[in-house]
N, C-alpha and C positions, 0 to 999 in steps of 0.2 A: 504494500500500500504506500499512497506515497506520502510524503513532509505535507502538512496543511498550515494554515493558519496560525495564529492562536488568539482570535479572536475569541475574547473570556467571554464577549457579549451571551453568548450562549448557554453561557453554564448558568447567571445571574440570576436566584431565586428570589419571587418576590416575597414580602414580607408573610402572605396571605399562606404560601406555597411551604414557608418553613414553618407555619404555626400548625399546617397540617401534616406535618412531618410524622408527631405521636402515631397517627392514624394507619399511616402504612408502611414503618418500620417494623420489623418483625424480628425478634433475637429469640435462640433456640439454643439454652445450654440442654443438654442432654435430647434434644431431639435424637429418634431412633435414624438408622442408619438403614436405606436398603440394600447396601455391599459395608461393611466394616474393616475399619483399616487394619491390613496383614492379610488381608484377604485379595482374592485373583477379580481384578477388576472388570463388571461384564462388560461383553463385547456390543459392539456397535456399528451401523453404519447409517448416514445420515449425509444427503445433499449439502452442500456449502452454495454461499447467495449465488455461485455464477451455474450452479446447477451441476455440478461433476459429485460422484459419490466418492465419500471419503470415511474410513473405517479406522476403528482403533488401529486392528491388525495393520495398517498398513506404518505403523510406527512401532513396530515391536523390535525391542533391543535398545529404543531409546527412552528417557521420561518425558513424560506428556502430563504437560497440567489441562483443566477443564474448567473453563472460567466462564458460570453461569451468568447473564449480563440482558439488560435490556434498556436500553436507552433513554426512556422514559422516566424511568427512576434516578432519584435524588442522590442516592447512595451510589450508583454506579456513577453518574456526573462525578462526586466526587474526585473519585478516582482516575478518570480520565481529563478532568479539567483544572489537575491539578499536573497531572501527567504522570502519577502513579503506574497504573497502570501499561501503558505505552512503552515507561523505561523499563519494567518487569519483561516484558514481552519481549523488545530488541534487546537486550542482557541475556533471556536465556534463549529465543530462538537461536543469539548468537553464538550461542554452547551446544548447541544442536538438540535444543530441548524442543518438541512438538508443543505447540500451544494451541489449544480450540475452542474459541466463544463459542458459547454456545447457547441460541435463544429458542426457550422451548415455550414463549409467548403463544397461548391459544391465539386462530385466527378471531374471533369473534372481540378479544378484546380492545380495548380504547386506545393503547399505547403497540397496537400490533403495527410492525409493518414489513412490508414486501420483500423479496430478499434483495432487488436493486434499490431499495430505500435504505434497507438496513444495512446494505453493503455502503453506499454512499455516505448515511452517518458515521459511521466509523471510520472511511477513509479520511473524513473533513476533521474529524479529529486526532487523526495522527497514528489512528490502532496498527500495529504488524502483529496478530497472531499470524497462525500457520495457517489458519482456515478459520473461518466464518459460517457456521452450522447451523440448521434449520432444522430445529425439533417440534413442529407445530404440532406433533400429536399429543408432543409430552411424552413418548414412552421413555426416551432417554433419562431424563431427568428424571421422572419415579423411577428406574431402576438405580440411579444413582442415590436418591431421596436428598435431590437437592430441591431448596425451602425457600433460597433466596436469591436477589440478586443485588447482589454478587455472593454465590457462592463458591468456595473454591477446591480444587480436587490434586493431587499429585499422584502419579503412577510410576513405580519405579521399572526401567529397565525388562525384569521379568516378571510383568505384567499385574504386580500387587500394589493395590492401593498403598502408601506409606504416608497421605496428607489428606482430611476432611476439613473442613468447616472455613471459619471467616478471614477474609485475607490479613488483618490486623487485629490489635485488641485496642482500638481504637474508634467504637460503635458509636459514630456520627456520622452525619449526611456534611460535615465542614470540612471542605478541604485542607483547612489550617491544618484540622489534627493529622493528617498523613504525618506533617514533622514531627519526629519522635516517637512515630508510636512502633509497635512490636510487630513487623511483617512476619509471619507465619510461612508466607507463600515461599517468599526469598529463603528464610532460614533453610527450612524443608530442604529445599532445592540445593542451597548450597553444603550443606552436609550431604546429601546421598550423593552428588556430584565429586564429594572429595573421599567418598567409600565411608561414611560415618553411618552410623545410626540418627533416624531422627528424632528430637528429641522434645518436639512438640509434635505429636501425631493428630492430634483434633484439636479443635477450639472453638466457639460460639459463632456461629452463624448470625449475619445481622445484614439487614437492607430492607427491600422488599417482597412481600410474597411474590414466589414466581406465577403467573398468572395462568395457570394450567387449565385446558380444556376441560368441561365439564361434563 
């Protein structure tokens, strides 16, 4: 994808926007897991916005993170209009880690959109995962029982979950807090990359509900 703007205009919530924040933040300490980490991550395949089908298997022997995401939401702005997110992504595609947003927005919903919509969002803000994935049915994401958006996923090498839950411990919709707080996603990544154990393997889930067909 390529270099965009960075025009913040975009991210700018109005006042009305953050008082409704309570309402559709959603934090899940002990939510259940439908694959638990140490366990063989299920498999998948799933169109990306330009319409090619792209499957786990086809990154097997490398880590793949799964970065649940919908644009719509306050909590994933954060992360991309802060540029969170973005640097995550060219940092480890640049290590040859697989990265795959992945939007499992039902059609029906209010913040859905098309895979050339959703592919253009994300190029105007600067995203490079690997691939850009269309799970409109939802079944991806109930097999993974991911809750929110941003939720976040890491896969080691031989194919075992080794990371669940929220990309930091830092559950606000505020940019500011990205500084300082506890990336999960990065740690993860950068110990099993260096042959470590990792040593936060879950952590609370926070953003918004994924808005799953009904």
């Amino acid at each position: 994808m390529r270099a965009l703007s960075n025009d913040r205009r975009r991210f700018t919530f109005s006042a009305a926007a953050l008082i409704a924040l309570p309402t559709t933040m959603v934090a899940l300490p002990g939510a259940a897991l439908a694959v638990a980490v140490g366990e063989v991550a299920p498999a998948f395949e799933l169109k990306d916005t330009h319409g090619k089908t792209v499957k786990l298997a086809d990154f097997k022997g490398r880590h793949v993170v799964l970065e649940w995401t919908n644009p719509g939401c306050p909590f994933v702005q954060k992360h991309y209009s802060s540029q969170n997110m973005q640097s995550l992504q060219k940092e480890f595609v640049g290590r040859n880690v697989a990265w795959l947003s992945i939007s499992s927005t039902a059609r029906g919903a209010t913040d859905y959109l098309e895979p050339a919509a959703l592919q253009a969002r994300y190029q105007s803000w600067g995203a490079a995962p690997t691939a850009l994935l269309m799970d409109d049915a939802g079944s991806v994401g109930k097999a993974y029982g991911a809750k929110t958006t941003p939720h976040m996923y890491v896969i080691d090498p031989g194919g075992k979950l080794i990371y669940a839950g929220g990309i930091d411990d830092k559950r606000s919709a505020d940019p500011a807090d990205v500084r300082g707080a506890r990336n999960f996603v990065k740690a993860a990544l950068t110990e099993s990359l260096a042959g470590k154990a990792v040593s936060t393997g879950t952590a609370t889930p926070y953003g918004c509900s994924v808005k799953y067909a009904s």
